[in-house]
C-alpha positions in Angstrom: 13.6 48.3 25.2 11.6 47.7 28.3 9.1 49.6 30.7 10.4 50.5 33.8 8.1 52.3 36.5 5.0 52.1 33.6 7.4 54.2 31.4 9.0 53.2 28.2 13.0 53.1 28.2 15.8 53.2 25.8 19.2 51.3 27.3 21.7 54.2 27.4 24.2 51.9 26.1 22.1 50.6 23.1 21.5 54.5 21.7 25.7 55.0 21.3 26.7 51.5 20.1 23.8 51.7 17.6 25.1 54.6 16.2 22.3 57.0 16.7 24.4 59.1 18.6 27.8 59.2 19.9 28.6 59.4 23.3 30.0 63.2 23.5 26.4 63.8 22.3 24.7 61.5 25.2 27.0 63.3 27.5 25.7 66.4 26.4 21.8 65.8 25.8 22.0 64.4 29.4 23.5 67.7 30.9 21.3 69.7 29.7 18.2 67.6 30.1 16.9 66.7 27.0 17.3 63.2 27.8 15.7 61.9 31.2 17.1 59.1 33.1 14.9 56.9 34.9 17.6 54.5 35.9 21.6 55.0 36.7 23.9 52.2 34.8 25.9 50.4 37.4 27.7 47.1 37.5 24.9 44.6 35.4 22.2 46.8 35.1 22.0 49.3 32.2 20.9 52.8 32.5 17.5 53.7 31.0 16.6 56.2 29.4 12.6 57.5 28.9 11.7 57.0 25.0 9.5 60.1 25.2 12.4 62.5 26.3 15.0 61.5 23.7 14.6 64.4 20.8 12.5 63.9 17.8 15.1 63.8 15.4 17.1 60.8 17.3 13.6 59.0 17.7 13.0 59.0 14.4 16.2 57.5 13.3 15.5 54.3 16.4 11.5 53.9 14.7 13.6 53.4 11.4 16.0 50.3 12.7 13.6 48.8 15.1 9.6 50.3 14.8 7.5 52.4 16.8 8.7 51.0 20.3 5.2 51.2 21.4 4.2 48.8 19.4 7.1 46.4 19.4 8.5 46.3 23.2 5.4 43.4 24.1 6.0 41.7 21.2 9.9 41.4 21.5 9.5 40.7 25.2 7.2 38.1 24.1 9.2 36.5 21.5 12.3 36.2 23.7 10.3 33.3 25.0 9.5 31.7 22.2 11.2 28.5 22.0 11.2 25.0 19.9 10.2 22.2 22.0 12.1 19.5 21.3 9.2 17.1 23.2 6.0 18.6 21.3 8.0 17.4 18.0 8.7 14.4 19.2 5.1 13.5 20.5 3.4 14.5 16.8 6.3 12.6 14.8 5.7 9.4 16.4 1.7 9.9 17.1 -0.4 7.3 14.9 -3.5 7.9 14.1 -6.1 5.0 14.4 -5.7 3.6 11.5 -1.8 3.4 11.5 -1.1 7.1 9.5 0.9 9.3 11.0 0.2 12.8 11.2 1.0 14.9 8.3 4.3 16.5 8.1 2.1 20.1 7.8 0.0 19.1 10.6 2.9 18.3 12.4 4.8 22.0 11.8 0.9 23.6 12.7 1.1 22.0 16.2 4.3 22.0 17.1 4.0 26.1 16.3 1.2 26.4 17.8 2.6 24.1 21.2 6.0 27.3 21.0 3.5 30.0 21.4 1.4 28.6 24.0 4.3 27.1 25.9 5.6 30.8 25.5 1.7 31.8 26.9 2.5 29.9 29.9 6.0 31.4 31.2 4.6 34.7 30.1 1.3 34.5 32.5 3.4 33.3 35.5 6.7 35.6 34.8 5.3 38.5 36.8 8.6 40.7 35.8 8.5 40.2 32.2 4.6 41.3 32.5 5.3 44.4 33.8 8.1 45.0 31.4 6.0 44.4 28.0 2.6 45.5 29.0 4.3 48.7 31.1 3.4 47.6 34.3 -0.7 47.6 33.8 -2.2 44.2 34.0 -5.9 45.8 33.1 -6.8 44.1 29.5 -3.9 41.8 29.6 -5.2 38.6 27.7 -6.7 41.3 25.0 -3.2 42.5 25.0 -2.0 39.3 24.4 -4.4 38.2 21.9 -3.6 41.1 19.9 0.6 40.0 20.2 -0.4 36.8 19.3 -2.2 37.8 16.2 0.5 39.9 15.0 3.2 36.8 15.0 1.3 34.7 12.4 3.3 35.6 9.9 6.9 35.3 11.7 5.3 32.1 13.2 2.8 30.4 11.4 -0.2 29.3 14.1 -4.1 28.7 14.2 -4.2 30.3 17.3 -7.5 32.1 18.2 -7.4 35.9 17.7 -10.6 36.0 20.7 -9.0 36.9 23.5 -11.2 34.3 25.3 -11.1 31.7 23.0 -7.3 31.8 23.4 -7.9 31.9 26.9 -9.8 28.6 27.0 -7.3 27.2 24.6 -4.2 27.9 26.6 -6.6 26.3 29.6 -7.2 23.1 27.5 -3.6 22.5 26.8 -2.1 22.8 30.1 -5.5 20.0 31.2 -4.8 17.5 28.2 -1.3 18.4 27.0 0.0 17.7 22.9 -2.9 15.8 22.3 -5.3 19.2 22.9 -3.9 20.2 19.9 -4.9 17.1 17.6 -7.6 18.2 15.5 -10.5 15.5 16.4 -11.5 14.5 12.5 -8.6 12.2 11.8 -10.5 8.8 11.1 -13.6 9.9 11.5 -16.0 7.5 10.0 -18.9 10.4 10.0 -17.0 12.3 7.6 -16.9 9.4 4.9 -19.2 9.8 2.1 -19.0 6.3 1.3 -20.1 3.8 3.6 -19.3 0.2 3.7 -22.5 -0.7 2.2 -22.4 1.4 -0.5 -18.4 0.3 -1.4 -19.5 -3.5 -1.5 -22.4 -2.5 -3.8 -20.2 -0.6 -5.9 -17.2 -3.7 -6.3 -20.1 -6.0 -6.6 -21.7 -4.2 -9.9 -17.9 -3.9 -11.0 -17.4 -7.3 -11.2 -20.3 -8.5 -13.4 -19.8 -11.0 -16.0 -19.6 -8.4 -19.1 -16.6 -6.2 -16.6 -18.2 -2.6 -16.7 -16.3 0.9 -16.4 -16.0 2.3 -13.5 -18.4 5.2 -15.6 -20.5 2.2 -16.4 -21.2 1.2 -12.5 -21.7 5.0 -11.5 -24.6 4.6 -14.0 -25.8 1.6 -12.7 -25.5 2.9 -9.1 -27.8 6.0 -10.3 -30.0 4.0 -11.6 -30.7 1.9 -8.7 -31.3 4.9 -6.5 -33.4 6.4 -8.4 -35.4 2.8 -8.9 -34.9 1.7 -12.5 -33.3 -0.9 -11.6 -33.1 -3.7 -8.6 -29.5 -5.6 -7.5 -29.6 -9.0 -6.2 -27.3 -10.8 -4.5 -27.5 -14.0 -6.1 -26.2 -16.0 -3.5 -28.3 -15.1 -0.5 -30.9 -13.7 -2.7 -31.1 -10.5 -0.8 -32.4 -7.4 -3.0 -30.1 -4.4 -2.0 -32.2 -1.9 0.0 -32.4 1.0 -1.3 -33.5 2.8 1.5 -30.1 2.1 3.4 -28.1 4.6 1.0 -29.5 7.4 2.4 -28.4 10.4 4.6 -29.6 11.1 8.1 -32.2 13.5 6.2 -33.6 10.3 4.3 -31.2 11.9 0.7 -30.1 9.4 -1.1 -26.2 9.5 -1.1 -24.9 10.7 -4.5 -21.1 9.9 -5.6 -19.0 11.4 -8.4 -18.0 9.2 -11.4 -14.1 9.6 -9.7 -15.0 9.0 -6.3 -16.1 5.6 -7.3 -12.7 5.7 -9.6 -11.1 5.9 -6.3 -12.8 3.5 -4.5 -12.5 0.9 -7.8 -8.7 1.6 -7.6 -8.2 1.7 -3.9 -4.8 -0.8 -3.6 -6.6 -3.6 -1.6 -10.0 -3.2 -3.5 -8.3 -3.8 -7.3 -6.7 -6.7 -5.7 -10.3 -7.9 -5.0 -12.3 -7.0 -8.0 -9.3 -8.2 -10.3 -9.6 -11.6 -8.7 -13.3 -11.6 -9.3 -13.1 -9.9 -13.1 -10.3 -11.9 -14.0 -8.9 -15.4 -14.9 -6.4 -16.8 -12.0 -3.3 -16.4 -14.0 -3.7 -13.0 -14.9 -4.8 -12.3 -11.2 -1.8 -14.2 -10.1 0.8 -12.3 -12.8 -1.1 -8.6 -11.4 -1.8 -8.8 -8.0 -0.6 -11.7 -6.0 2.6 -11.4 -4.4 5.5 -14.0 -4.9 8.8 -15.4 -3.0 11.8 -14.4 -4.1 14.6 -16.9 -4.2 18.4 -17.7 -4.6 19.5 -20.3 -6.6 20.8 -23.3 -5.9 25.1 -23.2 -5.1 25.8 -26.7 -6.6 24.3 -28.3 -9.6 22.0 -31.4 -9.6 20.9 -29.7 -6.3 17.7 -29.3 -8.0 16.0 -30.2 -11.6 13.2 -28.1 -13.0 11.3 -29.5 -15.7 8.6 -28.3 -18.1 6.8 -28.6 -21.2 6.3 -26.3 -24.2 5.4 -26.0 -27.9 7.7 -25.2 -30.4 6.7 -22.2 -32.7 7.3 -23.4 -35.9 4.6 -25.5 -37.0 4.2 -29.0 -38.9 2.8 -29.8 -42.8 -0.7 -30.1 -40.6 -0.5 -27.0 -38.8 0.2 -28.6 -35.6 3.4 -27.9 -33.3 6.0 -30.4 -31.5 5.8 -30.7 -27.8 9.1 -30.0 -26.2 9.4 -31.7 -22.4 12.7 -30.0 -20.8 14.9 -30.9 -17.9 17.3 -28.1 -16.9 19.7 -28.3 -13.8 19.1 -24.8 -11.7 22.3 -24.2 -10.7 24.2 -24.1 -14.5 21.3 -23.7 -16.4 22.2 -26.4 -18.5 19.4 -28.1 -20.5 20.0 -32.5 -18.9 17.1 -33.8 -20.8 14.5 -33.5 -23.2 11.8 -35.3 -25.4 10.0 -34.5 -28.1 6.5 -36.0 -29.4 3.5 -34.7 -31.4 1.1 -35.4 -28.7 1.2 -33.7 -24.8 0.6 -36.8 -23.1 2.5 -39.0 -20.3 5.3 -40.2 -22.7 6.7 -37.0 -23.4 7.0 -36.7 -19.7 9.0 -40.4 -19.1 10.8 -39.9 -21.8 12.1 -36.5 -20.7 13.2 -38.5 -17.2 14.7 -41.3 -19.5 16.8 -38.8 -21.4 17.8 -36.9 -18.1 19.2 -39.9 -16.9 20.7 -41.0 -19.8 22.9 -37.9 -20.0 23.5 -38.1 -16.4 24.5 -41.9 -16.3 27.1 -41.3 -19.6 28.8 -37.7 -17.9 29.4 -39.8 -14.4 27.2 -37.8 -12.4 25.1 -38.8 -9.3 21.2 -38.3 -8.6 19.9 -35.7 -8.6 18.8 -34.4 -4.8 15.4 -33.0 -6.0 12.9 -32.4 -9.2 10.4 -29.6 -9.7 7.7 -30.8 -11.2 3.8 -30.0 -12.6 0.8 -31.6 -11.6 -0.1 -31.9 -15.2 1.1 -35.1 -17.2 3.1 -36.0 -14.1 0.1 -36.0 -11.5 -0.4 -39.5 -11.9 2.8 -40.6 -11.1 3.0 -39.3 -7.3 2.6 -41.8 -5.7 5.0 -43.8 -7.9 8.4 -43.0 -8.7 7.9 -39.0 -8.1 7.0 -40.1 -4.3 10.0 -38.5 -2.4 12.4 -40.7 -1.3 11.8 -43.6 -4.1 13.9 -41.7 -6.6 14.2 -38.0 -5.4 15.1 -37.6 -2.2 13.1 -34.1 -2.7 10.1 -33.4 -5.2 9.0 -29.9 -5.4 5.0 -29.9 -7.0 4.5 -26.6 -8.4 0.7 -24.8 -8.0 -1.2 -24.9 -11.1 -1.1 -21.7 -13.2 2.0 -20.1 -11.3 4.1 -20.4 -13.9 7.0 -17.9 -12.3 7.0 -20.7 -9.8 9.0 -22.8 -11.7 12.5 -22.2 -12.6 12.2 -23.8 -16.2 9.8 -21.7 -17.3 12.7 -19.0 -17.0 15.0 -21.0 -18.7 12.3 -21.7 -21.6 12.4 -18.0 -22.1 15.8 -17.5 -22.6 16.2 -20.2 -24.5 13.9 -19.3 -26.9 15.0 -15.7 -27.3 18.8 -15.8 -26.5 19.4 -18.8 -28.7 16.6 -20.0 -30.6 15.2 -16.4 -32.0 19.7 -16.1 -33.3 19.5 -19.1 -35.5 16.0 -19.7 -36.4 13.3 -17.5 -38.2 10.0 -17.3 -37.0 10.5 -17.3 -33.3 8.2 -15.1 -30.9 4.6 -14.2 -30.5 2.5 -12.3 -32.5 1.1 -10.3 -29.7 4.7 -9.8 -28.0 4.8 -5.7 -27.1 8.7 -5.7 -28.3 8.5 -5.7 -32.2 11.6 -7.5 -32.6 9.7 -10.5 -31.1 7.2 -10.3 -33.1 7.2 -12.4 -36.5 6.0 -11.3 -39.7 2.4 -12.5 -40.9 1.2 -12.8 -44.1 -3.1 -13.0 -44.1 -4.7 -14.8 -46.9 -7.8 -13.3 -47.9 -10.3 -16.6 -48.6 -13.2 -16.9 -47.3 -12.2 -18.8 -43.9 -10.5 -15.0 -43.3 -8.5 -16.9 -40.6 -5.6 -18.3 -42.4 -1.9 -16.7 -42.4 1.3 -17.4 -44.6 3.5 -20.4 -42.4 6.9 -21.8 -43.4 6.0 -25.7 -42.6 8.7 -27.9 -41.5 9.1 -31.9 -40.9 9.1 -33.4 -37.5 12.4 -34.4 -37.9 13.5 -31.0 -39.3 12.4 -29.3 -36.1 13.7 -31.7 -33.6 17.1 -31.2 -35.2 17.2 -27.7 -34.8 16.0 -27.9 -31.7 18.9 -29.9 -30.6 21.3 -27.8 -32.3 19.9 -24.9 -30.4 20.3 -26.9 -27.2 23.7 -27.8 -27.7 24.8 -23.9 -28.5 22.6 -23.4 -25.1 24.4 -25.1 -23.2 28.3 -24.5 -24.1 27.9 -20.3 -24.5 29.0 -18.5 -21.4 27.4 -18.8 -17.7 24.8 -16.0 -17.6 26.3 -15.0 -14.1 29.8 -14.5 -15.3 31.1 -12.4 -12.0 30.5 -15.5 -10.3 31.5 -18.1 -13.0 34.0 -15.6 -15.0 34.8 -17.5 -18.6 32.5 -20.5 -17.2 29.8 -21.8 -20.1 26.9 -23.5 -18.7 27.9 -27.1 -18.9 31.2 -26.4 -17.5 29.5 -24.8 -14.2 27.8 -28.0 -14.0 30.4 -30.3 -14.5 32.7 -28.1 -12.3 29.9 -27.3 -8.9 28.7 -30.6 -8.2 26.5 -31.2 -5.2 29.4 -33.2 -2.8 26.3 -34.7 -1.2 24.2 -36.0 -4.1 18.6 -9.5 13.0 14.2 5.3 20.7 14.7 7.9 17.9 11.8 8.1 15.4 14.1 6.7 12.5 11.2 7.6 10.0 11.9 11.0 10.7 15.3 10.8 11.0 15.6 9.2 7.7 13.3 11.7 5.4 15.8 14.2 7.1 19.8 13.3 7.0 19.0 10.0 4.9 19.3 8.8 1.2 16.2 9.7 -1.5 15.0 7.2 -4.1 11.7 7.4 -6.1 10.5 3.7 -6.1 7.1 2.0 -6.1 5.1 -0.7 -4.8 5.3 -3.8 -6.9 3.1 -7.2 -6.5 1.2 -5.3 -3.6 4.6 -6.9 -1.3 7.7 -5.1 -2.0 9.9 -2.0 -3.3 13.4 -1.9 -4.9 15.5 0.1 -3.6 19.5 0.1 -5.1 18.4 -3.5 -6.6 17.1 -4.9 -3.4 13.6 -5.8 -2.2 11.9 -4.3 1.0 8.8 -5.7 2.0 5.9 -4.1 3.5 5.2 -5.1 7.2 1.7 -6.1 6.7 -1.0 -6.2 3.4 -2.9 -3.7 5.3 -0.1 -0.9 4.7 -2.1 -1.1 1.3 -4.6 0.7 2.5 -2.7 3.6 3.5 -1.5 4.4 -0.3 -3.4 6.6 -2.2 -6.0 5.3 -5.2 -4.2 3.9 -8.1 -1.2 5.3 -6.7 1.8 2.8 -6.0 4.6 5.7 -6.4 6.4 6.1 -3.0 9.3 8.1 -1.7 12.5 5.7 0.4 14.5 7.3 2.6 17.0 5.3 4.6 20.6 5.6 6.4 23.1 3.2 5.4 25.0 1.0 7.3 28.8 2.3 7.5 29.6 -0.7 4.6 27.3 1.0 2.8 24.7 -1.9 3.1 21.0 -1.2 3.8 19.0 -2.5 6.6 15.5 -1.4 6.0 14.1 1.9 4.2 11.0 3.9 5.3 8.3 4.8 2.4 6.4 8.1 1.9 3.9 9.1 -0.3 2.9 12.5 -1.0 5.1 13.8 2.2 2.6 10.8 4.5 5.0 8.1 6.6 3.4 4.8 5.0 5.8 2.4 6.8 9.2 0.5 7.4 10.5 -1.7 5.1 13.0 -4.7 6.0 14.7 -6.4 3.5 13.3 -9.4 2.0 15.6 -12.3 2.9 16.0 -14.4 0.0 15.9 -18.3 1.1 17.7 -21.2 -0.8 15.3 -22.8 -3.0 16.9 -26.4 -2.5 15.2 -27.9 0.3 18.5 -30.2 0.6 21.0 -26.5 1.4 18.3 -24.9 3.5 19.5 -23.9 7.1 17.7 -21.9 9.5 18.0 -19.0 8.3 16.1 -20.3 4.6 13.3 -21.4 7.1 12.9 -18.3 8.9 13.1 -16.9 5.4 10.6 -18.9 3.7 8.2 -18.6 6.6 8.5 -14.9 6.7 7.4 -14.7 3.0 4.9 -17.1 2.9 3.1 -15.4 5.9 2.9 -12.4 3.9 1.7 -14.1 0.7 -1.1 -16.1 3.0 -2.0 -12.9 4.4 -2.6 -11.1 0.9 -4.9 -14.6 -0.2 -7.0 -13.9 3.2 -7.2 -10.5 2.3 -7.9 -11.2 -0.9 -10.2 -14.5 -0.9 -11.6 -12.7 2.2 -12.9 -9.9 0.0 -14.1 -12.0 -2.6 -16.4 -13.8 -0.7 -18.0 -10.8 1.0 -18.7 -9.7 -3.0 -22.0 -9.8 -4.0 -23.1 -12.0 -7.2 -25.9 -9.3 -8.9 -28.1 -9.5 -11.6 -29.7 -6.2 -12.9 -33.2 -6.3 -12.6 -35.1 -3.9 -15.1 -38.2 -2.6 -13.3 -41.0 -2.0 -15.6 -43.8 -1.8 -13.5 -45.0 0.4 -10.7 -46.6 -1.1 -8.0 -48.9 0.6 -5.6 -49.5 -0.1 -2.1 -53.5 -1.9 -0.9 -55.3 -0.5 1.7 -57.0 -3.2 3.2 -60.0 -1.9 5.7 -60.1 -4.2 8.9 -63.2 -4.6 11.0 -63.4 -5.7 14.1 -66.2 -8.7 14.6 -67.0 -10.1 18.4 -68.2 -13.3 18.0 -72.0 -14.3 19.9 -71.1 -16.3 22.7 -74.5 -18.1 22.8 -73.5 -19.6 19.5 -70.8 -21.6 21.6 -73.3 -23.9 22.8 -75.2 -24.5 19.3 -71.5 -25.7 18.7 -70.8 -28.1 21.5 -74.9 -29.8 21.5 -73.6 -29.9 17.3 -70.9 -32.4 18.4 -71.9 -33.8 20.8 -74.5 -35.8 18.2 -71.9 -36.3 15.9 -70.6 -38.7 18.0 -70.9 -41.9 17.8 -69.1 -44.8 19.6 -70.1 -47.6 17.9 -69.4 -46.0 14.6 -66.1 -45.8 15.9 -65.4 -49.0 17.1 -67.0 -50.6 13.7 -64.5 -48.3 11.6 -61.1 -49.2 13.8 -62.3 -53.1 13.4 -62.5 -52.7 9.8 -58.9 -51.3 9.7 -57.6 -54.4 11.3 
């Protein structure tokens, strides 16, 4: 339906295919002039047909399929241009806000709506034709025409659109001036609209991290308390008393948080990293927070020896424990060397090496290319025969209190539970979470109220069964057994000797055609996705995740063998960012090409990144004392009065001198000091 010559028209042909009535009928309404032609059908033009001559009884049955034609000719004539635009989509997917966020994906749908009807506005205003047609050929009241059609699509086509005629008016104006980014609502990263300012979110990780580790409900009280003056906080290391007055609102109100908006802030990704480094000893920091390499292992064996020390659980007549000192090849897993002593001291250590190459001298092996070592016990001997090159060609020193670091302390562990916790009693910890590795205690009630039940065995006794457990250790089955099928341990070593003694929005295009899997963050580095690791581009994507909230969405297309280049993570429906995979490198220095360089350099970039963040944050922590303030003190008024000096004194002054003076005095008092 259109308006032809300011009158509303029915196509002829649309009336008989429709059905509403047949074309004998036509024929006939037309002859005898119930229905009034305004235009003849020839070849590409249909015939119209005035709405207002067609008989009641037909026009009823046409406001039943289509409405009142009155009121939906403009808006049909403006829908048919309506149309998605393939650039307006584009421009919001890939837009970034400033600090790295991209837009939401409902934002996104609001603009790119909103960009349809206006881009529609546009062809409407300057198609002259299709004016006439859906406002009848009156341009009188045509933007309050519009406004109104515009309205009335907000339900087929969700917009925030103004209804005021004028105010769509000046919208449609902006938009053509500044294009998509008109459209941008301007409070993205706006600073103004955060309640908490940087001043306030250092004062509140600095009274986190007090010595006796408060709540986060415990700080909101402190932080209440200082504004309302009960109590002062000092920065111990500058000695600066926060100012009060600086956590305040533009109207001089001091700024009051909710117990969960400092939750929030506490639990922010990068600011637990920071208080937990502060509130908490460096190993538990380091096993939380810090993020680590990831590694292969080492292709031939005697590539690389790991050694470490432990206690053995089951303790002696006088309740002490044997020290254990370990040398395990990487590669097999196989346990080369170990010593046993009741004291932790340098001995232990050499004769650990002794018995390493004791074993190795009596199987026919070579030297070993390289030895991972501790700075503890074995410190003292670096520049001495752990200097690289005098025996080692290679000696890794592992940090202190890392102990993930070292590949023995992995092998301890499984050990302990594969082997020694299947013929011994007594083996785990008493604060283990899995029950089965925890061993049964028996308190005695004496006066101590400190002493448990113990089996007690000999030195001897538990050297021996150490041994025996070694030797079942080492000849049970290869834990890899794809790659060693039917291989024990010592046979992979014996068997693997070292010869040598790389302009779509793919975010989008992921979440939309690609695979799904629920992961999380882990380490503040990494998530695994189909049992690989994707690390974040930068720490500061940390700051993009919500508080407390490391649960993300991966979305990525994989390669046509299936393989998996890099996966994008969402959270809550948000683009966070684009993981690549982690590229393991070869832990051997002696098998490292290249690639294990660029490898190792790309993850220890990240890690030195986190410590600056980190360390960074640390130091910009405040060291506070609470103050209690018991006292009020009021402000002086001191009254000052102005005095002018009588200048006729000055010369009472000067004649005062002047026989004050005398030279001989002088000269007798600078003789004397001779």
């Amino acid at each position: 339906m259109e308006y032809y010559n300011n009158i509303l028209c029915v196509e002829s042909g649309w009336l008989i295919s429709e059905g509403i009535v047949t074309e004998s009928n036509y024929k006939a309404l037309k002859k005898r002039g119930w229905l009034k032609s305004e235009r003849r059908a020839c070849k590409g033009t249909p015939g119209l047909i005035a709405f207002d001559s067609i008989p009641e009884r037909f026009k009823k049955v046409i406001i039943a399929k289509v409405g009142d034609p009155h009121k939906t000719t403009k808006h049909s004539q403006f829908k048919a241009m309506i149309s998605p635009d393939a650039e307006a989509l584009e421009f919001y997917s890939s837009y970034r806000l400033e600090d790295g966020r991209s837009l939401p994906e409902k934002a996104i749908q609001e603009y790119c709506t909103n960009a349809n009807i206006l881009n529609a506005l546009i062809r409407f205003d300057s198609d002259k034709v299709a004016k006439r047609r859906a406002l009848g050929g009156s341009a009188r009241g045509v933007w309050d025409k519009m406004a109104q059609v515009v309205e009335s699509l907000k339900d087929e086509y969700p917009h925030t659109l103004p209804a005021n005629s004028r105010r769509l008016k000046d919208r449609l104006k902006k938009y053509k001036d500044e294009g998509y980014m008109a459209l941008v609502h301007k409070n993205y990263c706006n600073d103004n609209s955060r309640k908490v300012s940087a001043d306030m979110e250092r004062l509140i990780l600095s009274l986190y991290t007090l010595p006796n580790k408060p709540y986060s409900k415990s700080v909101h009280d402190l932080y209440l308390q200082f504004l309302g003056g009960a109590i002062d906080v000092v920065d111990m290391q500058s000695g600066e008393v926060f100012d009060r007055d600086a956590f305040v609102d533009k109207n001089g109100v001091p700024v009051f948080v909710s117990d969960s908006t400092i939750w929030n802030y506490l639990n922010n990704p990068k600011n637990r990293a920071i208080v937990d480094m502060a509130r908490n000893d460096s190993h538990a920091y380091n096993n939380m927070h810090r993020p680590h390499h990831h590694r292969t292992a080492p292709v031939y064996s005697l590539s690389k020896i790991s050694m470490d020390d432990r206690d053995i659980p089951h303790k002696l007549s006088d309740g002490t424990r044997v020290k254990a000192y370990y040398a395990y090849d990487v590669a097999s897993g196989c346990v080369v060397g170990a010593s046993y002593s009741r004291l932790k001291d340098k001995s232990l250590f050499i004769d650990c090496m002794r018995d390493m190459f004791r074993n190795i001298y009596n199987w026919g092996f070579g030297m070993p290319m390289e030895v991972e070592v501790e700075h503890h016990l074995v410190n003292q001997y670096k520049d001495d025969f752990m200097k690289a090159g005098v025996l080692f060609p290679f000696v890794r020193w592992c940090n202190p209190g890392n102990s993930q670091e070292k590949r023995a302390e992995h092998f301890n562990r499984a050990k302990k539970y594969g082997y020694e916790k299947k013929y011994q009693e007594g083996i785990g910890r008493f604060y283990s979470k899995l029950e089965a590795n925890r061993p049964p205690q028996e308190k005695i009630f004496d006066a101590e109220n400190n002493n448990y039940k113990t089996k007690h065995k000999s030195f001897d006794e538990v050297v021996a069964d150490d041994l025996f457990t070694i030797e079942k250790y080492n000849n049970d089955l290869h834990p890899k057994q794809k790659l060693y099928p039917g291989k024990t341990r010592m046979q992979v070593m014996q068997e693997n000797l070292n010869p040598d003694l790389a302009n779509i929005d793919k975010p989008v295009l992921a979440k939309a055609i690609g695979e799904k899997v629920k992961t999380s963050v882990r380490r503040n580095q990494y998530v695994q996705v189909q049992y690989e690791f994707y690390q974040l581009p930068s720490v500061e994507t940390l700051n993009l995740l919500e508080p407390n909230n490391y649960n993300v969405v991966a979305y990525y297309i994989p390669n046509q063998d299936q393989t998996i280049g890099e996966v994008y993570i969402y959270q809550d429906g948000e683009f966070i960012a684009q993981c690549n995979k982690i590229q393991r490198y070869n832990e051997a220095t002696a098998e490292q090409t290249h690639k294990d360089l660029e490898a190792y350099q790309q993850q220890s970039k990240y890690v030195s990144e986190f410590d600056a963040m980190t360390k960074g944050g640390k130091k910009s922590l405040a060291k506070v004392e609470i103050i209690e303030n018991n006292e009020e003190y009021a402000e002086e008024k001191i009254e000052t009065v102005a005095i002018t000096p009588d200048l006729n004194d000055f010369d009472d002054i000067e004649e005062e001198f002047e026989n004050d003076y005398s030279e001989e005095f002088y000269t007798r008092d600078a003789i004397g000091d001779l």
